[in-house]
C-alpha positions in Angstrom: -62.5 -115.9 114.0 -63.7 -112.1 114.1 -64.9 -111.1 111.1 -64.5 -107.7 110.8 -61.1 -107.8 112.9 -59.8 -110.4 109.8 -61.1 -107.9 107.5 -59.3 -104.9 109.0 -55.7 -107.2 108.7 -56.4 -107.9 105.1 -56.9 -104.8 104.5 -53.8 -103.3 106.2 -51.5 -106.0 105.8 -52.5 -107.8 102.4 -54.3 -111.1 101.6 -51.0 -113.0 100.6 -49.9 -111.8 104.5 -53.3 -112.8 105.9 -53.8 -116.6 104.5 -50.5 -117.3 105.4 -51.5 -116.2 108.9 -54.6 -118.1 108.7 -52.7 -120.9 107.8 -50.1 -120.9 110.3 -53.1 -120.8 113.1 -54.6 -123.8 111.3 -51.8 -125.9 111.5 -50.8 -124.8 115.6 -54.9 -125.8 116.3 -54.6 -128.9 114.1 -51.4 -130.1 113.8 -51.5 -130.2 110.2 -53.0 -128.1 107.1 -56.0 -129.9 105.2 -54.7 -130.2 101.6 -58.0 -127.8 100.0 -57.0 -125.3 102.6 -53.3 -125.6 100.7 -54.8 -125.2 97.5 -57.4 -122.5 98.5 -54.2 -120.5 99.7 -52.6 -120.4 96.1 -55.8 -117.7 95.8 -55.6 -116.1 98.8 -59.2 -114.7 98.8 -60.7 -117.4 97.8 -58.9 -118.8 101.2 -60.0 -116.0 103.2 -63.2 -116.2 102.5 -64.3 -119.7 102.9 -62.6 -119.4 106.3 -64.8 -116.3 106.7 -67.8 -118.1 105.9 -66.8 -121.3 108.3 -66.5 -119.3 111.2 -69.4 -117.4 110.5 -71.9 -120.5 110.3 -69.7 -122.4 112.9 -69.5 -119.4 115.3 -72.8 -118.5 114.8 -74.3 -122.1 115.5 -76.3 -123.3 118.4 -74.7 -126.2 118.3 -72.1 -127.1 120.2 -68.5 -127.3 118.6 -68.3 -130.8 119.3 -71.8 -131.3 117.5 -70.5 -129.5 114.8 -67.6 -131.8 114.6 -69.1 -134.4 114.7 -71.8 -133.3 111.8 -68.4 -132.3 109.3 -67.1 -136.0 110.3 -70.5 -137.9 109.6 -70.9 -135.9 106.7 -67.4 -136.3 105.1 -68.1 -140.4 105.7 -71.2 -140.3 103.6 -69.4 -138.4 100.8 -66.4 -140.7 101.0 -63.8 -138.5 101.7 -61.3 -139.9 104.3 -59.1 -136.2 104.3 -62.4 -135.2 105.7 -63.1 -138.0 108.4 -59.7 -137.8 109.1 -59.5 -133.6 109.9 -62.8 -133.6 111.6 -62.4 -136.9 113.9 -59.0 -134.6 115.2 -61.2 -132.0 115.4 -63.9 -133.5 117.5 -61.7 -135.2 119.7 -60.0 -131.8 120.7 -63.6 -130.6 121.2 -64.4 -133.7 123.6 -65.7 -136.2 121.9 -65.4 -139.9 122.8 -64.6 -143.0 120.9 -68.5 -144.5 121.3 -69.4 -141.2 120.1 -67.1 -141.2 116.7 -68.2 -144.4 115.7 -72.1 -143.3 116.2 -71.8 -140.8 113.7 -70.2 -142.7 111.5 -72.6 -145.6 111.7 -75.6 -142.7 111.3 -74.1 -141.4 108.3 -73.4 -145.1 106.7 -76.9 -145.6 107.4 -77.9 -143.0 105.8 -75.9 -142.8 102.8 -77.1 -146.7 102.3 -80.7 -145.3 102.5 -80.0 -142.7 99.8 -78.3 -144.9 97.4 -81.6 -147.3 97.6 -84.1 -144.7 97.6 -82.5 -143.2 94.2 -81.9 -146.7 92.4 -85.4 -147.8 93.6 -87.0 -144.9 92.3 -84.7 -145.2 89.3 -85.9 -148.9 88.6 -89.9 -148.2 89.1 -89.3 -145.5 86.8 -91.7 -143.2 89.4 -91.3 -139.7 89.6 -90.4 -137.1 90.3 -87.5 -137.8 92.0 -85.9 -134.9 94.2 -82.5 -135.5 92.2 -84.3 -134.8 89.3 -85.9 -131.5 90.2 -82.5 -130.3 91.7 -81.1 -131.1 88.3 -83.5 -129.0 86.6 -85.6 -131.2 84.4 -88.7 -130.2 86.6 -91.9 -131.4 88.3 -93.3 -133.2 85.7 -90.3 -135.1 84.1 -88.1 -138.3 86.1 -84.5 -139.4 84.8 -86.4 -142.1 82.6 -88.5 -139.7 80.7 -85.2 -138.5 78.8 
């Protein structure tokens, strides 16, 4: 995906013209078009540019493509969402990955999810502090969840 070369179309030809474009390629690559990608499309620049900024981070990487697969599908198992496994195990397997390798992500990321839930109720329980959720959250340094 060139960036400036999808920027000169949108410019000549429209964003309405452009997602639908984007989507079309999508769906010959894919077979299919992920249901956000639908929705994103009913704002066509809100379409374009998330596309934008996934090429630009994937196409940018030093990862491989597969790797990067492979990530989005490890990643979309820990956060449950089967649209997501589902897309990116296509994905990878167009890119050349393997069976053995699909279900070694999967088991990494269910390992680690598992982790994350017991690190956060553990800390949760002995009422330490401060937990990382909690200074993402906002309530600072010196506060945990059971101070409120």
């Amino acid at each position: 995906m060139d960036f400036e070369k999808i920027l000169a179309r949108v410019a000549e030809r429209g964003s309405d013209a452009i997602a639908g474009e984007l989507l079309r390629d999508i769906e010959a690559e894919y077979g299919r078009v992920p249901l956000i990608f639908e929705r994103m499309s009913e704002r066509p620049e809100i379409l374009i540019s998330h596309l934008l900024y996934k090429g630009a981070v994937t196409e940018t990487s030093q990862l491989e493509p597969k790797v990067i697969e492979l990530i989005s599908l490890a990643v979309g198992a820990a956060l449950k969402c089967s649209h997501c496994v589902e897309y990116h195990m296509q994905s990878a397997i167009a890119k050349g990955a393997t069976r053995a390798e699909i279900l070694e992500v999967i088991l990494i990321a269910g390992m680690l999810a598992n982790s994350a839930v017991l690190a956060d109720a553990y800390r949760v329980v002995d009422g330490s502090g401060p937990c990382p959720s909690c200074d993402i959250n906002g309530t600072g340094l010196n506060k945990t969840c059971s101070d409120e």
